[in-house]
N, C-alpha and C positions, 0 to 999 in steps of 0.2 A: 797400318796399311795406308796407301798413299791414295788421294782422290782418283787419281789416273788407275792405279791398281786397280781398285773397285769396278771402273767403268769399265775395262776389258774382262775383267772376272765375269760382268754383269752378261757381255753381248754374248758371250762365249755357254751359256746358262742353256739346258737343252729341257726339253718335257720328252719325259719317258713314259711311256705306254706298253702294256704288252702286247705282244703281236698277234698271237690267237684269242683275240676278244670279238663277240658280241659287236654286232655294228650299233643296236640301242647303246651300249656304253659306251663307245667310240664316239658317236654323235653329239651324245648328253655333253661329253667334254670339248671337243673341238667344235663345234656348231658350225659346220660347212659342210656342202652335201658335192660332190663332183655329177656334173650331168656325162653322158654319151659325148655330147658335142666338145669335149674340154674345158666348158668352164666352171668357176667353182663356188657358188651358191652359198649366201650366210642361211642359216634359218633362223626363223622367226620364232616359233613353236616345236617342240617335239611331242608326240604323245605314242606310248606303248597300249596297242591292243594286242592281247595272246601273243600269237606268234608273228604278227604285224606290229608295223612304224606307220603313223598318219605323220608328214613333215609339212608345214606350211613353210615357205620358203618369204623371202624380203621381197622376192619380185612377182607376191598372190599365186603362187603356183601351189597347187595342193598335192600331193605324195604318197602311196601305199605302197611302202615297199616292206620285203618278209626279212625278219632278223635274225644274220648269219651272218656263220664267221667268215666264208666263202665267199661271198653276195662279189660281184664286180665292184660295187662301191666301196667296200669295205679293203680289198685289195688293191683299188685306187690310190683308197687314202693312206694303206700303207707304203705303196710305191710313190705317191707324188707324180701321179701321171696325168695331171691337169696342165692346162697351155696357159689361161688368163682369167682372171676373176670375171662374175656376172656385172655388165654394167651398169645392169638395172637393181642389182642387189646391194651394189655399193660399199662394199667388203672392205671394213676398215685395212690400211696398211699396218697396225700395228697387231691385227689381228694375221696376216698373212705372212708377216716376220715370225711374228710366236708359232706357226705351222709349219715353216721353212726348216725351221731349228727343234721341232720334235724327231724325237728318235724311236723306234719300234721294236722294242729287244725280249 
């Protein structure tokens, strides 16, 4: 296979996920949280209490949200309904590429 071959095989590469997941699991792996306002938040920390998430976010913002497969944010992250990253969070680009090109099947 030809060095060009490779490097289109490469971009073309999707992360799969199932779609009725658990927002803790969702999280744990994409580590972006979508606020109300459209932007889309790295986190810093995650921690599972019972049926509660504590998320510290990159931009010291602290978080209890309840873990569902329903939750707005979990539905967010499957639709891709965010406008522009947090500027204060500073969300690497090759982490928003790898989020662009997941798939939810």
């Amino acid at each position: 296979m030809s060095a060009n071959r490779r490097a289109k095989k490469k971009n073309k590469t999707k992360y799969v996920f199932r779609k009725r997941e658990k927002l803790y699991n969702l999280l744990k792996r994409i580590k972006l949280w979508p606020s109300r306002s459209g932007l889309l938040h790295g986190i810093k920390t995650l921690e599972k209490k019972g049926n509660y998430i504590k998320l510290e976010l990159h931009c010291d913002k602290v978080l209890k949200v309840k873990d569902s497969k329903n939750s707005r944010a979990a539905r967010w992250l499957r639709n891709k309904r965010m406008v522009k990253p947090c500027p204060e969070c500073q969300v690497p680009d090759w982490k928003l590429d790898k989020y662009s090109k997941t798939a939810f099947k």
